[in-house]
C-alpha positions, 0 to 999 in steps of 0.5 A, a space after each residue: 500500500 505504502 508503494 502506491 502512496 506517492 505515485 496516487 499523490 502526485 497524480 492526484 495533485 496534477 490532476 488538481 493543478 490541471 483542473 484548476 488551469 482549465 477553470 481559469 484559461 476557461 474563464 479567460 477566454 470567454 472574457 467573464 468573470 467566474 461568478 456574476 459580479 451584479 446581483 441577477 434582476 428579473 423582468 415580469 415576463 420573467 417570473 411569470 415564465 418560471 412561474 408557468 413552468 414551476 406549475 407545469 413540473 407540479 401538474 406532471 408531477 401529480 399525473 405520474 405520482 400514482 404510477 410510481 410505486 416501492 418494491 421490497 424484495 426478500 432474497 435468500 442468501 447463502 452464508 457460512 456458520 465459523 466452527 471456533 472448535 475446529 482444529 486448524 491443521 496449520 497456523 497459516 491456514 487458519 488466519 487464511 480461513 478467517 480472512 478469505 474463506 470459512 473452514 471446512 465443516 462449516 454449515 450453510 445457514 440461509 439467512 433472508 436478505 431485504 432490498 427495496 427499489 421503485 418502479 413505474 407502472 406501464 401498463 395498468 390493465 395487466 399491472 405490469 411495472 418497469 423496474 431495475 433488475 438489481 433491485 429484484 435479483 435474486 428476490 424470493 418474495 416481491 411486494 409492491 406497494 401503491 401510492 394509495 396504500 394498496 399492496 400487492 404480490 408481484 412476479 418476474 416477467 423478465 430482466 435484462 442485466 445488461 442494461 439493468 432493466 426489469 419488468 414483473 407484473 402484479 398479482 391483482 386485480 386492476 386497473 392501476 394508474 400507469 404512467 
């Protein structure tokens, strides 16, 4: 570690010294100063606009609310008990088992995992929820839960790791609100 401690530093502060070289030769050439030396005054065209625009985000936002729903997941996830009375069979092995593996004769225990994740409702006659996959991978049990209260089953239509995209699909009766 004590190797890469000098090297990572002088990256480090050439890439400041960079960055901060960048900033002002940016500044420079566009011939302004970095911060607005005058405070910013608005027109009432101005206002008016931002504040059309700030009711516009709050109407959609609204309109998709109900679509937007929480998943929690429970997985089933594998994890080795330590035997403490287990006789090492050499000093090394041991302090290699407890760093990097757990020693032979240990029992598997399955403990449960929880995750929690949204989603989005697409399609809401078949109740069908876009969603990313690492947050139902693996998951033994999926419950999704509507902005109303509403809580349902939900099964894996399909995944795609790749682009980390998922679709599952509601255990219940529609028709839900989708985006």
């Amino acid at each position: 570690m004590k190797k890469y401690l000098v090297p990572m530093t002088v990256v480090a502060l050439i890439g400041i010294a960079v960055g901060v070289g960048i900033a002002t030769q940016d500044s420079r050439l566009r011939g302004k100063a970095p911060m607005p030396t005058q405070p910013v005054t608005y027109t009432a065209a101005r206002t008016t606009l931002m504040n059309q625009l700030n009711q516009d985000f709050i109407n959609i936002s609204r309109g998709v609310t109900p679509a937007v729903v929480s998943i929690s997941t429970v997985a089933k996830a594998q994890q080795r008990q330590f035997n403490p009375f287990r006789q090492p069979d050499q000093k090394d092995q041991e302090m290699y088992d407890f760093f990097f593996g757990h020693p032979e004769g240990s029992t598997p225990e399955e403990t449960p995992s929880d995750g929690v994740g949204s989603g989005v409702i697409v399609d809401g006659e078949k109740g069908f929820i876009l969603t990313n996959n690492h947050v139902i991978e693996g998951a033994a049990n999926i419950r999704v839960s509507l902005p109303d209260g509403r809580n349902y089953r939900a099964v894996v239509v399909g995944t795609d790791p790749n682009t980390d995209l998922a679709v599952i699909r509601m255990e219940g009766r529609g028709p839900f609100t989708a985006a």
